[in-house]
MDTraj code that builds the backbone (N, CA, C; nanometers):
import mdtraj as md
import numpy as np

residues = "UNK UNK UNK UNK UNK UNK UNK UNK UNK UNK UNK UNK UNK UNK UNK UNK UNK UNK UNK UNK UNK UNK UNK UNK UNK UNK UNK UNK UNK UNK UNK UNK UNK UNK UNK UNK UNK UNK UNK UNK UNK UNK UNK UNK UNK UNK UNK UNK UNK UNK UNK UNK UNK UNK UNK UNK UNK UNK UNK UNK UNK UNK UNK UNK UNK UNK UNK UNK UNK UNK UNK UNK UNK UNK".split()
xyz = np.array([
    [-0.6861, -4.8672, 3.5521],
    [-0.6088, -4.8273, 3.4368],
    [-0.4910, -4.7428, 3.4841],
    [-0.3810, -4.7583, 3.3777],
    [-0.2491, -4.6753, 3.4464],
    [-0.1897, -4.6302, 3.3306],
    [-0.1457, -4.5281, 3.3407],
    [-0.0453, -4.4505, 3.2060],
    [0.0993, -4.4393, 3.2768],
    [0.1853, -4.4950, 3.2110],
    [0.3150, -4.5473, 3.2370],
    [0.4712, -4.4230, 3.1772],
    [0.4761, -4.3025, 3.2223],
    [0.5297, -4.2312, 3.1726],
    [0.7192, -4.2140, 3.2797],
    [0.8047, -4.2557, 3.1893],
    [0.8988, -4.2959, 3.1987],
    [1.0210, -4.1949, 3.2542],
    [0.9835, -4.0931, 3.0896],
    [1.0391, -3.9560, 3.0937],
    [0.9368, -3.8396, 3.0773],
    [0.9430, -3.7771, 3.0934],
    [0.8571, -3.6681, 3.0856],
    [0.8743, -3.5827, 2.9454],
    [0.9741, -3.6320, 2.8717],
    [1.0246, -3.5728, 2.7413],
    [0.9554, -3.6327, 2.6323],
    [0.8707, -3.8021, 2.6955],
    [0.7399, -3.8670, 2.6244],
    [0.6311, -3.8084, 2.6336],
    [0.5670, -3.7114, 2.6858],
    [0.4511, -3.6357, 2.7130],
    [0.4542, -3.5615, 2.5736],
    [0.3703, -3.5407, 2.4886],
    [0.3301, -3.5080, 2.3740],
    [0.2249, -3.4206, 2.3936],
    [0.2144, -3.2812, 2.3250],
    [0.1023, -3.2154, 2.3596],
    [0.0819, -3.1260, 2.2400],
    [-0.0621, -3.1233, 2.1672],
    [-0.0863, -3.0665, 2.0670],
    [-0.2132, -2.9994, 2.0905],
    [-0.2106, -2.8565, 2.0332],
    [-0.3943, -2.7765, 2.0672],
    [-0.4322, -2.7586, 1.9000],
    [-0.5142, -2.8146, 1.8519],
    [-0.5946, -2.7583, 1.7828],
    [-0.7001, -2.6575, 1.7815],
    [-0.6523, -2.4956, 1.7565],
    [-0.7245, -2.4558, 1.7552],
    [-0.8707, -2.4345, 1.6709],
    [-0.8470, -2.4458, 1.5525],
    [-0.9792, -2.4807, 1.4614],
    [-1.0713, -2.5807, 1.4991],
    [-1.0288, -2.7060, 1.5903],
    [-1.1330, -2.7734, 1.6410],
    [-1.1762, -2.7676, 1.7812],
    [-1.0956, -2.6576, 1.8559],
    [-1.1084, -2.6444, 2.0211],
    [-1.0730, -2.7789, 2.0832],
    [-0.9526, -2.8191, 2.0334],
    [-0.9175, -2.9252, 2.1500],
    [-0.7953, -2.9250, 2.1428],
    [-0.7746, -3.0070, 2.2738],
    [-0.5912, -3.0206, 2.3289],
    [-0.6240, -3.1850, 2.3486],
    [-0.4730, -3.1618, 2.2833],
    [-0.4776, -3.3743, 2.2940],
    [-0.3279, -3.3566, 2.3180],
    [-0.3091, -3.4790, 2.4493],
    [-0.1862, -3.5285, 2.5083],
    [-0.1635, -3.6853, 2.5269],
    [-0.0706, -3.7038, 2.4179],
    [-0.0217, -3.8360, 2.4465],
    [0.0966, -3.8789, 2.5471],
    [0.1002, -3.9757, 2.6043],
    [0.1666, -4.0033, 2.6906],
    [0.2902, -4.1587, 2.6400],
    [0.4066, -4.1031, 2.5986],
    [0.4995, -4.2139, 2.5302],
    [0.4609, -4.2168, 2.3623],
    [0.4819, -4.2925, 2.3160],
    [0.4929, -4.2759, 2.1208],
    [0.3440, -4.2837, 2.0979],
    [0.3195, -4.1653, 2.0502],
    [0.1595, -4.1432, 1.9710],
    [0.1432, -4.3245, 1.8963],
    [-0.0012, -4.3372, 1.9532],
    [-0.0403, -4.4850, 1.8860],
    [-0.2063, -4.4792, 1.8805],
    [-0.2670, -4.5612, 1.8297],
    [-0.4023, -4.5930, 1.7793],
    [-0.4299, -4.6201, 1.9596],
    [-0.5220, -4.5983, 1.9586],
    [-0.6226, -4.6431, 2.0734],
    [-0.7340, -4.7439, 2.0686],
    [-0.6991, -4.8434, 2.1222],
    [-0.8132, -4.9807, 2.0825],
    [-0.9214, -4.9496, 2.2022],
    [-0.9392, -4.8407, 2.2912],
    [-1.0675, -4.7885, 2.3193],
    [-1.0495, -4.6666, 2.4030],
    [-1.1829, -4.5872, 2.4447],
    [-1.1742, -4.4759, 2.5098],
    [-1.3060, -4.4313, 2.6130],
    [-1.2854, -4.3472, 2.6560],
    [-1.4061, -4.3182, 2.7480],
    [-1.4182, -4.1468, 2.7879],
    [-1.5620, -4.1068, 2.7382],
    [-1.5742, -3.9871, 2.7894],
    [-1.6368, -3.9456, 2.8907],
    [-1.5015, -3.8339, 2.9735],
    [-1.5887, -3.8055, 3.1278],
    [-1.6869, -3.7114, 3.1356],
    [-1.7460, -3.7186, 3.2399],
    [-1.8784, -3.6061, 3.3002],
    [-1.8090, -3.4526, 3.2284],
    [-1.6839, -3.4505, 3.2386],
    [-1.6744, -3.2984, 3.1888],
    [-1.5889, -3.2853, 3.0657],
    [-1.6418, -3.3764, 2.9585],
    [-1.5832, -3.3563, 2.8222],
    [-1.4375, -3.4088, 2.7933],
    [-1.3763, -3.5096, 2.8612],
    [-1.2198, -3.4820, 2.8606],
    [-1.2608, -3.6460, 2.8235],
    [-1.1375, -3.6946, 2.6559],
    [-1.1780, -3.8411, 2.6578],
    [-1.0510, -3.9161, 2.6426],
    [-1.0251, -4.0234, 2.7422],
    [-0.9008, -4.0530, 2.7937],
    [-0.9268, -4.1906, 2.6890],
    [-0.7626, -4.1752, 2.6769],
    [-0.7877, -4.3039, 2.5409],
    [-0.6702, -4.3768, 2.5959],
    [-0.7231, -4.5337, 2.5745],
    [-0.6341, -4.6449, 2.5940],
    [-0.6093, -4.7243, 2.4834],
    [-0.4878, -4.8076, 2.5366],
    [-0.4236, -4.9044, 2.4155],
    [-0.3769, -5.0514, 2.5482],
    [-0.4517, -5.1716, 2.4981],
    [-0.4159, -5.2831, 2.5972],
    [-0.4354, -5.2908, 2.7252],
    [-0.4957, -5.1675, 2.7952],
    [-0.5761, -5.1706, 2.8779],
    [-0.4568, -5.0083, 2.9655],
    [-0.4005, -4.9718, 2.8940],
    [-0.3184, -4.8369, 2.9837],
    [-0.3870, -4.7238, 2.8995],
    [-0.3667, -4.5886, 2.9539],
    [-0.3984, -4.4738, 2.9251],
    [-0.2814, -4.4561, 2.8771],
    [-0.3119, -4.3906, 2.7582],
    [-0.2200, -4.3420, 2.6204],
    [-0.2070, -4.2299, 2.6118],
    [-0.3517, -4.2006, 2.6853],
    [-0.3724, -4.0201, 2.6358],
    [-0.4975, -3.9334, 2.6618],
    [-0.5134, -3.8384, 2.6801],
    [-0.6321, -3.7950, 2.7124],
    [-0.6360, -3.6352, 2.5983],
    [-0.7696, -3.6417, 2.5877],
    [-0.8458, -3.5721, 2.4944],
    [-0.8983, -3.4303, 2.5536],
    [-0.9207, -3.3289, 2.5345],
    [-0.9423, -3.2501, 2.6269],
    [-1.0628, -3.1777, 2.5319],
    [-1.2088, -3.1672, 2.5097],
    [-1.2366, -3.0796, 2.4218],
    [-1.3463, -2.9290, 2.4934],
    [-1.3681, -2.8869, 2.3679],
    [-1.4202, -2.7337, 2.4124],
    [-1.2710, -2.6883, 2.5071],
    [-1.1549, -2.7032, 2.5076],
    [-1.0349, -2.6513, 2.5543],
    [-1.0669, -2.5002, 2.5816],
    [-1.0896, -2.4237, 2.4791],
    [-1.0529, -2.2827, 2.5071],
    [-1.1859, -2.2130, 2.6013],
    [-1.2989, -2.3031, 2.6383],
    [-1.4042, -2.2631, 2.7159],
    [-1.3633, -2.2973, 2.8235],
    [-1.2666, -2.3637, 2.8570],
    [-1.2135, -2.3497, 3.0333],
    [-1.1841, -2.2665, 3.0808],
    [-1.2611, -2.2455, 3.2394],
    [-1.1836, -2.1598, 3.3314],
    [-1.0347, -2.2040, 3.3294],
    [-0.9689, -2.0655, 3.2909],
    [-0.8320, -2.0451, 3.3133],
    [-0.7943, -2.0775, 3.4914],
    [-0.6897, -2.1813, 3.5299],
    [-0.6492, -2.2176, 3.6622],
    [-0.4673, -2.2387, 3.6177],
    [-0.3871, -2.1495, 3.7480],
    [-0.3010, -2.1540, 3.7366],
    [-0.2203, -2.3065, 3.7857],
    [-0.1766, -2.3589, 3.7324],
    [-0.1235, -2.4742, 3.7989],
    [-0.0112, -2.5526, 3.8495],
    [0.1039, -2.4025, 3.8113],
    [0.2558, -2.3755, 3.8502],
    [0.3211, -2.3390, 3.8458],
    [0.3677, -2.2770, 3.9593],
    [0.4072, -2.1254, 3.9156],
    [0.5739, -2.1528, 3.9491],
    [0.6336, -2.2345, 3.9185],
    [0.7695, -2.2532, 3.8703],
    [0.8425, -2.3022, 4.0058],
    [0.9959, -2.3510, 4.0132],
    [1.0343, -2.3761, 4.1352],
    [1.0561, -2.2784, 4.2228],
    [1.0455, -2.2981, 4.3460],
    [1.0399, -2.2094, 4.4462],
    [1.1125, -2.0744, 4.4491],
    [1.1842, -1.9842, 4.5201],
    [1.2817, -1.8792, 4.4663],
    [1.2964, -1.8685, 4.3610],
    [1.2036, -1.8153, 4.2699],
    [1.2427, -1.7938, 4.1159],
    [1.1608, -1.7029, 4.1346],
])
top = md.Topology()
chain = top.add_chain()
for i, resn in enumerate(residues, 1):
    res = top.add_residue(resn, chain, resSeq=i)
    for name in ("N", "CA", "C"):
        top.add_atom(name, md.element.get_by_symbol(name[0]), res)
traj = md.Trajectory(xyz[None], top)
């Protein structure tokens, strides 16, 4: 499976906090004709056989990990 992201200005990202989840679509938000959940709660959703998007839940129970700390000399 492959998620096909063009611009990075298509990356879509929404947290619900009332339901503890973060959901990121990847290119124009669309229905998902299937999905799959991993060993650690995260459920990556496809459309025609690409990744559309992934699901992230219990979000706010993650260990906090820093993951970039900006371009270099800054």
């Amino acid at each position: 499976m492959e998620a096909v992201i063009k611009d990075v200005r298509d990356i879509d990202i929404f947290c619900d906090k009332d339901h503890d989840v973060l959901y990121i679509s990847f290119g124009e938000v669309q229905e998902a004709d299937d999905s799959e959940l991993t060993d650690n709660d995260v459920v990556v959703r496809y459309r025609k056989g690409r990744i559309i998007g992934v699901t992230v839940l219990e979000f706010s129970k993650r260990p906090y990990t820093k993951i970039w700390e900006g371009p270099a000399g800054t």
